[in-house]
N, C-alpha and C positions, 0 to 999 in steps of 0.2 A: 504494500500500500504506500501510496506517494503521499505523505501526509502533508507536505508542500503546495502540493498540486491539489487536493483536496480541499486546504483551507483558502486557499487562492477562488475556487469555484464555487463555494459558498459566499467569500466576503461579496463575491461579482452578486450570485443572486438575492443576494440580503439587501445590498445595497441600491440592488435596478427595484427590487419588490419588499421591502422591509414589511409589509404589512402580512407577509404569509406569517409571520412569527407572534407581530401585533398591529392590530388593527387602531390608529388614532383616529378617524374620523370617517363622515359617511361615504366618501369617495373610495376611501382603501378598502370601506364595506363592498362597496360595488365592485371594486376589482377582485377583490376576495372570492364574492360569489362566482362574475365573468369567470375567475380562472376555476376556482372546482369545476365547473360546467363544463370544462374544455376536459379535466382532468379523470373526471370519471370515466368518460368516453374511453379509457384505456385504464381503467382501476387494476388492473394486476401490474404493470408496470408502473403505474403512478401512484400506488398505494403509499411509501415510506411519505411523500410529500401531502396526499391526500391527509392523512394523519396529522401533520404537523399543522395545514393549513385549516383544518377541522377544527384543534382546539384553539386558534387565536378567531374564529368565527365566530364558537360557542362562547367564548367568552365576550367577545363585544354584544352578542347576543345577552347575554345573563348581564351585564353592568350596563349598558347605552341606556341615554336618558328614552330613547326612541323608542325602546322596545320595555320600559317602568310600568304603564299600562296594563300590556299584554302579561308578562312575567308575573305580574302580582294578581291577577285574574286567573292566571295559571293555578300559581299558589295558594289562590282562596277555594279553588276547588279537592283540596287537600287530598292523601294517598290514595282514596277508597277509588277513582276516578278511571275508571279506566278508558285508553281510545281504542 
């Protein structure tokens, strides 16, 4: 393994897409989603990134002022709820 060459290829993608890791705002929201969209279409190759780009989603999902609303309407329908 070229550990060189590896962190070299991350700092590229982190830096062209920072938002796969964390999402600050609604635009990197929408990139976020754009790119899963593209990424599923190939989930066995694209799974390791799929993953990664999943929990910075959920997470802007669970804290956004955008989605306070939703989430505590969720929450008010407590465990018994099933979909």
């Amino acid at each position: 393994m070229n550990i060189a060459k590896l962190k070299e290829q991350a700092k590229s993608l982190f830096s062209s897409a920072d938002f796969i890791t964390h999402i600050h705002n609604e635009k990197d929201y929408e990139s976020a989603l754009e790119l899963m969209d593209e990424l599923i279409e190939d989930y066995d190759e694209q799974k390791p990134l799929i993953e990664v780009l999943f929990l910075s989603i959920e997470r802007w999902e669970d804290e956004s002022e955008e989605f306070s609303e939703f989430n505590a309407k969720i929450e008010s329908l407590g465990s018994g709820f099933l979909f």
